[in-house]
C-alpha positions as CSV (number, residue, x, y, z in Angstrom):
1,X,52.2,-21.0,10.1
2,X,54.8,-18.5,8.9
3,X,54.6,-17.0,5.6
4,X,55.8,-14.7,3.1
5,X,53.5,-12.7,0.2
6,X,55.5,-11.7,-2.2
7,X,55.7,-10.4,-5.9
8,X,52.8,-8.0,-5.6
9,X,52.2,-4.2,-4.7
10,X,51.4,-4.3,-1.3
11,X,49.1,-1.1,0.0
12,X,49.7,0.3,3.3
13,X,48.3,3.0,4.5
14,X,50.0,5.9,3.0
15,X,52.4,3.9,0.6
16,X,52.1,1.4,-2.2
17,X,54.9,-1.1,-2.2
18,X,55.6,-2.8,-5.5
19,X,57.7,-5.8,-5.4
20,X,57.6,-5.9,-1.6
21,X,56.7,-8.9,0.5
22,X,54.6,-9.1,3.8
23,X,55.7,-11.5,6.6
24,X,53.3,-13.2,8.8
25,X,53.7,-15.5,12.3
26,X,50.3,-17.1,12.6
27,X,47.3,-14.4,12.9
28,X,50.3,-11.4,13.4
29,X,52.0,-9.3,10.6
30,X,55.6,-9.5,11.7
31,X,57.7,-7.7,8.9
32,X,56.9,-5.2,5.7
33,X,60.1,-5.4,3.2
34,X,60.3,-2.9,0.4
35,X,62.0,-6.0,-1.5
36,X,61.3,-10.1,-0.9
37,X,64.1,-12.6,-0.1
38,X,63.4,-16.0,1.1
39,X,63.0,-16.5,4.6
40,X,63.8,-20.0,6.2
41,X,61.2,-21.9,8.1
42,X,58.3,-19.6,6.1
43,X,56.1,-20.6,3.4
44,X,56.2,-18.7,0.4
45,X,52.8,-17.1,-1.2
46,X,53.3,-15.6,-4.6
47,X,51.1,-13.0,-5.5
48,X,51.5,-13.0,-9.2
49,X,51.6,-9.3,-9.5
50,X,48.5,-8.8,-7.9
51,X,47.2,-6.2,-5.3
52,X,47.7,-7.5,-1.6
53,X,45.1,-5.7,0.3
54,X,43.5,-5.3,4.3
55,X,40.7,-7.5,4.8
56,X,37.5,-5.6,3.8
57,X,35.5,-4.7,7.1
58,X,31.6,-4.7,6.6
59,X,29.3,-2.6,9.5
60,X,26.1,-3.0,8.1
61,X,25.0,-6.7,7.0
62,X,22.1,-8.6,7.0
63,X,22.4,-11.6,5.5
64,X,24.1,-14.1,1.8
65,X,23.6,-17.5,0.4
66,X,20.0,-18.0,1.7
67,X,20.8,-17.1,5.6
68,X,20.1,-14.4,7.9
69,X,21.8,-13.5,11.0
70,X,18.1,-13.0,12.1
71,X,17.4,-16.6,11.9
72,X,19.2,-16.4,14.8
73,X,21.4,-20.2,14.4
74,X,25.4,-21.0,14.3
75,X,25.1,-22.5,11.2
76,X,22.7,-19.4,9.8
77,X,25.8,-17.2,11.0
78,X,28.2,-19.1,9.4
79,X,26.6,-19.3,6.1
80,X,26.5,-15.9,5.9
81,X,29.5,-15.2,6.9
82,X,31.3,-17.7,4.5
83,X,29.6,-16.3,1.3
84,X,30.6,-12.4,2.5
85,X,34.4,-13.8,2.6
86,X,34.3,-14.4,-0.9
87,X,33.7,-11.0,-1.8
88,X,36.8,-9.8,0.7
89,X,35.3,-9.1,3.6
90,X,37.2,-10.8,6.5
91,X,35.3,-9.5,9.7
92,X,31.8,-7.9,9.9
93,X,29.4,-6.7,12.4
94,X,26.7,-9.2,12.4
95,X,23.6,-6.9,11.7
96,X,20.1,-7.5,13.2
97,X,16.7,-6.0,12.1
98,X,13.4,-5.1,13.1
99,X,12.3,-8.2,15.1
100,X,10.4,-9.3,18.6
101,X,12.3,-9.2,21.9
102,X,13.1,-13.0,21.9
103,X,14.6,-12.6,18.6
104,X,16.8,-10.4,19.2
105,X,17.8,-12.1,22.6
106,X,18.8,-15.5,20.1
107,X,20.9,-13.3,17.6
108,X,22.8,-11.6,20.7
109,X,23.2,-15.1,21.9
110,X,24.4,-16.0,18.8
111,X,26.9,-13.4,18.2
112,X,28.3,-13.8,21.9
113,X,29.1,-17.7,20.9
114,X,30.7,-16.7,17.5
115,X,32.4,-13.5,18.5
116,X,35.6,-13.9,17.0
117,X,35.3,-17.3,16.6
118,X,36.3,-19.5,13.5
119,X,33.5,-19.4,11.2
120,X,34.8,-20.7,7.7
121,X,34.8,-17.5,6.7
122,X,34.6,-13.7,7.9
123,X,35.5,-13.4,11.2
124,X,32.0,-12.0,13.6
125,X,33.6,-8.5,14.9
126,X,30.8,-7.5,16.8
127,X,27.0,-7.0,16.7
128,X,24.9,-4.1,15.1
129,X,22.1,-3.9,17.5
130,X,19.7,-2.5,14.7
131,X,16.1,-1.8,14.7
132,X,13.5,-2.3,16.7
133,X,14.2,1.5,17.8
134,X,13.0,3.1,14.3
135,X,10.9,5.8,13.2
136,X,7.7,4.7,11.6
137,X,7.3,6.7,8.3
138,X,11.5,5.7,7.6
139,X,11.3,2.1,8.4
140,X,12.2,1.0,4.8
141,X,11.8,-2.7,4.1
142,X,11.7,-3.7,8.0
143,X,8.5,-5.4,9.4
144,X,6.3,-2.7,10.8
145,X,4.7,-5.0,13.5
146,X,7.5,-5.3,15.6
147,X,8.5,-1.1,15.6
148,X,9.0,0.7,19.2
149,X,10.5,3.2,20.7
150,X,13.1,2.1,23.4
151,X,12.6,1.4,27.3
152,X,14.6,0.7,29.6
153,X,12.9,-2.0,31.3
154,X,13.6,-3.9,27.4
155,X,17.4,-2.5,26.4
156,X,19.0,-3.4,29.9
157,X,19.0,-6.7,28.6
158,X,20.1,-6.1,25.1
159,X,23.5,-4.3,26.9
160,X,24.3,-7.4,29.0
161,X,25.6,-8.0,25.7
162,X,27.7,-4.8,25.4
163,X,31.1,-7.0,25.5
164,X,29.9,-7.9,21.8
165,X,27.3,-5.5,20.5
166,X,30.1,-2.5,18.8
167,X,27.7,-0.5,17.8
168,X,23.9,0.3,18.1
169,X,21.0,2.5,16.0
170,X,18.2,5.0,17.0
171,X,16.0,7.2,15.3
172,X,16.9,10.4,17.6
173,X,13.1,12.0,17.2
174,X,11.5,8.8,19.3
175,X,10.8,9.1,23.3
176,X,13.5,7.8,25.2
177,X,16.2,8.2,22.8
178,X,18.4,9.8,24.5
179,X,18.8,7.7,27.3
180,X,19.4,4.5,25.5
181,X,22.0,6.6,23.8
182,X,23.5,7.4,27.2
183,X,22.9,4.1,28.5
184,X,25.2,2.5,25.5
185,X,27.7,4.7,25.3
186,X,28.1,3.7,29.5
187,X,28.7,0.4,28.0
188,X,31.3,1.4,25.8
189,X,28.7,0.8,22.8
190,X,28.9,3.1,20.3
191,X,25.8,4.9,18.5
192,X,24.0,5.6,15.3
193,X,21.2,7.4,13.7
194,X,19.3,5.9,11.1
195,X,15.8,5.4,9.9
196,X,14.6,8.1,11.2
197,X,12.9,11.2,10.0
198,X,14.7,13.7,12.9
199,X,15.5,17.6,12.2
200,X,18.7,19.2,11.9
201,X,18.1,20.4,15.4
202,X,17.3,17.1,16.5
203,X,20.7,15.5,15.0
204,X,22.4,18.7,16.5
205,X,21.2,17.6,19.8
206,X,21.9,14.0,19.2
207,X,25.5,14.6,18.7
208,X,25.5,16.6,22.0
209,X,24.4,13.3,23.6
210,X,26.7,11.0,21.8
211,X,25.3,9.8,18.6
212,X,28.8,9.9,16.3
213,X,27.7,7.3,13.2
214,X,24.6,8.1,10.4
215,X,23.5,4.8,8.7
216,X,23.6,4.5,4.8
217,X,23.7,7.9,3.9
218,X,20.1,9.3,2.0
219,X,18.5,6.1,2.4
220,X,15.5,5.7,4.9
221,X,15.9,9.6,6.4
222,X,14.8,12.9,6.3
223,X,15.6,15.7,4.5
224,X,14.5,19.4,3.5
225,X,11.9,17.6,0.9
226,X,10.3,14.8,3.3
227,X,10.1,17.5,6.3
228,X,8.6,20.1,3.8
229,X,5.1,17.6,4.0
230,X,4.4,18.8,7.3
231,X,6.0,22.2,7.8
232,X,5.0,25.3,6.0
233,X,8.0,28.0,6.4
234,X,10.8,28.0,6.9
235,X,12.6,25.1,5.4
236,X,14.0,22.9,7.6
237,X,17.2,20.4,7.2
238,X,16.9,16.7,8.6
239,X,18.9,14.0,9.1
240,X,20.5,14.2,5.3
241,X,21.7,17.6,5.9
242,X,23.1,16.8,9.4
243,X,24.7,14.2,8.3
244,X,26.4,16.2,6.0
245,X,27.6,19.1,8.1
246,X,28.6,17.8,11.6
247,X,31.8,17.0,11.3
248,X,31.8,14.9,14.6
249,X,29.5,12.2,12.2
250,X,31.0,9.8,10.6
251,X,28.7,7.7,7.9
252,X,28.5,5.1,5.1
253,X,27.2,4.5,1.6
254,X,25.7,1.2,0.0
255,X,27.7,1.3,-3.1
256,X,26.1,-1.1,-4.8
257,X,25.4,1.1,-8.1
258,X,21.7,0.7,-7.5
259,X,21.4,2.4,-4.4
260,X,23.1,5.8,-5.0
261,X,23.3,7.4,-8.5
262,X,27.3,8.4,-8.8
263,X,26.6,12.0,-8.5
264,X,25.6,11.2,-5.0
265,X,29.0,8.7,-3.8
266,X,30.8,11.4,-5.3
267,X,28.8,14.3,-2.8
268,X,29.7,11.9,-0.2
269,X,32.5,11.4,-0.4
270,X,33.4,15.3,-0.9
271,X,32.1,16.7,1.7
272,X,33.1,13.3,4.6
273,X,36.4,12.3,3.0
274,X,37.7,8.7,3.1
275,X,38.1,9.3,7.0
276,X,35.1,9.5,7.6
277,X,32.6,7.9,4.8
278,X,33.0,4.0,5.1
279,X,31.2,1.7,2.0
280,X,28.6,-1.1,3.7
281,X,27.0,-3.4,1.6
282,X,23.4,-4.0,3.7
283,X,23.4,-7.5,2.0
284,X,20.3,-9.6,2.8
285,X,20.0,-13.1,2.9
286,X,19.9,-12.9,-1.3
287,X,23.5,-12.4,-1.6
288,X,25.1,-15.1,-4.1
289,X,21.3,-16.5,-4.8
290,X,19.0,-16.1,-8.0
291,X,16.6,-13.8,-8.4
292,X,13.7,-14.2,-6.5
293,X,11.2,-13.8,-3.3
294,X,12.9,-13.7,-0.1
295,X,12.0,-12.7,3.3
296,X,14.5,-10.0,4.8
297,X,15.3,-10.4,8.7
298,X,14.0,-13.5,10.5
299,X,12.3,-16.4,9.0
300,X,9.1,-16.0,11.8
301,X,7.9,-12.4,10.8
302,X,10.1,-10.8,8.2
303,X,9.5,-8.9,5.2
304,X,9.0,-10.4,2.0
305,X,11.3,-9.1,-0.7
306,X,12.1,-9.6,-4.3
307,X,15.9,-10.0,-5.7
308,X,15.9,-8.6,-9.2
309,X,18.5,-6.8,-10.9
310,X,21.4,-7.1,-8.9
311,X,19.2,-5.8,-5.7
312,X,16.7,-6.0,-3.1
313,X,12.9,-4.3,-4.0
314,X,9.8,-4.3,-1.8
315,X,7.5,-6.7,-3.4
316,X,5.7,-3.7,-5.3
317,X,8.7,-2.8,-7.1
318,X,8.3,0.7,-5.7
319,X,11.4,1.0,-3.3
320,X,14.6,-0.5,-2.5
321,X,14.8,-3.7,0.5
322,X,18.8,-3.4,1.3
323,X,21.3,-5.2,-0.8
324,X,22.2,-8.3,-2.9
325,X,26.4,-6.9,-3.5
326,X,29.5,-7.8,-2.1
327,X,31.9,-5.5,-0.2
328,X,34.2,-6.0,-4.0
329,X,31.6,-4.3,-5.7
330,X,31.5,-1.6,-3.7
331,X,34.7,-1.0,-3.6
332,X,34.8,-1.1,-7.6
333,X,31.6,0.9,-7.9
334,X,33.2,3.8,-5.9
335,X,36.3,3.5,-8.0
336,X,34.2,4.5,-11.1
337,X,31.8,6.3,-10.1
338,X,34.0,8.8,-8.0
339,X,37.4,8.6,-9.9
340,X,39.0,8.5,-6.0
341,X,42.5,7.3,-5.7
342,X,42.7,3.2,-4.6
343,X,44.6,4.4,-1.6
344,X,41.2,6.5,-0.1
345,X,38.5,3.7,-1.6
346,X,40.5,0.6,-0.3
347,X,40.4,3.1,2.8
348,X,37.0,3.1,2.5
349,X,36.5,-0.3,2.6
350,X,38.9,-1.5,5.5
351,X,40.2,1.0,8.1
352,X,37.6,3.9,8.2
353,X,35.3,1.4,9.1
354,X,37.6,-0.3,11.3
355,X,37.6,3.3,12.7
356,X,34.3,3.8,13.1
357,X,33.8,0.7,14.9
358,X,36.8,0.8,17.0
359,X,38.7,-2.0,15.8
360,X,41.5,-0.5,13.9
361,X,44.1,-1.2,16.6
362,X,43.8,-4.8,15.4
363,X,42.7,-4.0,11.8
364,X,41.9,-2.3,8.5
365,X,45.5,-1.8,7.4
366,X,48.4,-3.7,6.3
367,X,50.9,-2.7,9.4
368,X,53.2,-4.8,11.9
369,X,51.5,-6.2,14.5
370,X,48.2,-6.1,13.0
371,X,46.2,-9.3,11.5
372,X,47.4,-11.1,8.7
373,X,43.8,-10.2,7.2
374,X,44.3,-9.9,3.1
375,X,42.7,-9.8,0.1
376,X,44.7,-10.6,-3.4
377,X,43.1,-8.3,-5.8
378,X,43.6,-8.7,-9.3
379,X,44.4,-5.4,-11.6
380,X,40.8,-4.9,-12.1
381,X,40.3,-5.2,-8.4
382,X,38.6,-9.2,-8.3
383,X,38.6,-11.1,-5.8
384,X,41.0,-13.9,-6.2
385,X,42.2,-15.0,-2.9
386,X,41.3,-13.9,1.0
387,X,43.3,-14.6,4.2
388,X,41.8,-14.6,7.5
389,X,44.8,-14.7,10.3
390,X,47.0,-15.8,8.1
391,X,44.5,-19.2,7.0
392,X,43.5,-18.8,3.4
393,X,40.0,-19.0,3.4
394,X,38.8,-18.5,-0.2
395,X,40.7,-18.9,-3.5
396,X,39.1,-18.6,-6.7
């Protein structure tokens, strides 16, 4: 199909095009005007003044409408991945949790059939091979049974699925870190710190080693405060403050406005910059469903969790269990909270993570030769329509 948006402001990467008109040939971007006249033998797609927007990219998702990608089926993947769409995002990294051997085996399996496969919805990027390899005291809301550090003997089977897995997490302070680190980035799998309670001098060392990605920044990791517990003198940064001061790291935020108070997206985001600081959502399986009990991760072993309040809580109320938000709400959550420009928090939400997870050649911007992935915004940046290759997938 060949089409024409038009009557919009169309947001590239360093330009805002009002009145311009994007032309498509199937999945492809073939032209960018500054100005729209009618081109035979293409559809025309009036955007009614709205934004026209990259496809949102999401690294770090769990689950939506009742699904999991832990439950490990097609149809669990496609669930999922049809009720993130409505919220913008138009590919994701399929994210995995704490979980037994065999059920992580099913949800590689899984990804591997979907990878970039039609699903109704956002497309399935990749895999985020995260957890089981997870420090203890910063596991968060994941199952505790199923924590370990990583062998060999185990992981040489989880990378005979590096052609999908895009990226995977460690807690750098657990034995045998380093080589799975090695071991994936061999593979051409790309690798993360996160729940983990690791010093600055640990991180440092991590990076030498390849680690290049911290997962939702001050969530579920250590910091001066947690490490002052169990050391007397002299203070001692962890994984907050190395995050914060390697420039080689890139990271992410859940802006869900529960998560992080504003003061906090807006440290983030000055000291990473939108190259660098990408917005997740690390949605569970609540997403689009009433408030409630839910287990997070698979349906055999998870962790029971309670939706209240727009977001995910351990079942005594006393800490947060991941996310209940679209990728739209994070993007309007950092437009508030920070005052950023919509250039860098669109950014944000589409080719800094498209960066981080080497898929930018393909997407995460509005340029020729990319994928016709959009999302019509309105002016106070609502979802009203999503293209995935061109197909529209979701109109309000």
């Amino acid at each position: 199909m060949k089409q024409v948006f038009y009557n919009g402001s169309i947001l590239c990467p360093y330009l805002l095009i009002r009145g311009g008109a994007v032309t498509t040939d199937g999945e492809r971007i073939t032209a960018i005007s500054q100005v729209y006249s009618e081109t035979e033998g293409h559809e025309g797609i009036d955007l009614e003044g709205r934004f026209l927007v990259p496809g949102f990219i999401d690294l770090h998702v769990h689950g939506g409408d009742g699904a999991d990608f832990m439950d490990g089926t097609e149809e669990g993947f496609r669930t999922v991945c049809r009720a993130h769409a409505r919220h913008g995002t138009t590919a994701l990294l399929a994210t995995s949790t704490v979980a037994r051997h065999d059920q992580h085996m099913a949800f590689l399996e899984t990804c591997r059939a979907l990878h970039e496969k039609p699903t109704g919805g956002a497309l399935i990027a990749g895999a985020h091979f995260y957890g089981p390899y997870f420090g203890e005291a910063a596991r968060g809301c994941h199952p505790a049974e199923a924590l370990r550090p990583p062998v060999e003997a185990e992981y040489r089977a989880y990378l005979e699925f590096a052609d999908v897995i895009r990226t995977a997490t460690v807690a750098p302070e657990l034995p045998g870190a380093e080589a799975f680190v090695r071991a994936c980035v061999a593979r051409g799998v790309r690798c993360n710190a996160g729940h983990s309670h690791a010093t600055f001098d640990q991180i440092a060392e991590a990076v030498r080693y390849g680690i290049r990605h911290v997962d939702h920044l001050f969530c579920a990791m250590s910091d001066r405060a947690r490490l002052r517990q169990t050391q007397t003198y002299p203070m001692r940064g962890g994984l907050m403050e190395a995050t914060l001061f390697f420039d080689e790291l890139t990271t992410e935020v859940i802006a869900d406005g529960k998560h992080l108070a504003p003061e906090l997206l807006r440290l983030a985001l000055k000291v990473k910059g939108p190259k660098r600081l990408a917005i997740v959502t690390d949605a569970n399986r609540a997403l689009d469903m009433p408030d409630g009990e839910y287990l997070f991760g698979s349906l055999d072993g998870g962790e029971p969790i309670r939706r209240v309040d727009d977001v995910g809580l351990t079942l005594d109320g006393l800490a947060l269990a991941s996310g209940v938000m679209g990728m739209d709400t994070g993007l309007r959550t950092m437009l508030k909270a920070t005052g950023c420009s919509l250039h860098d928090a669109i950014r944000m939400a589409t080719l800094t993570p498209a960066c981080i997870a080497g898929l930018d050649a393909d997407r995460g911007s509005i340029e020729i030769g990319k994928r016709a992935d959009f999302v019509v915004l309105d002016l106070q940046y609502q979802v009203k329509r999503v293209y995935i290759g061109g197909e529209e997938v979701f109109r309000e």
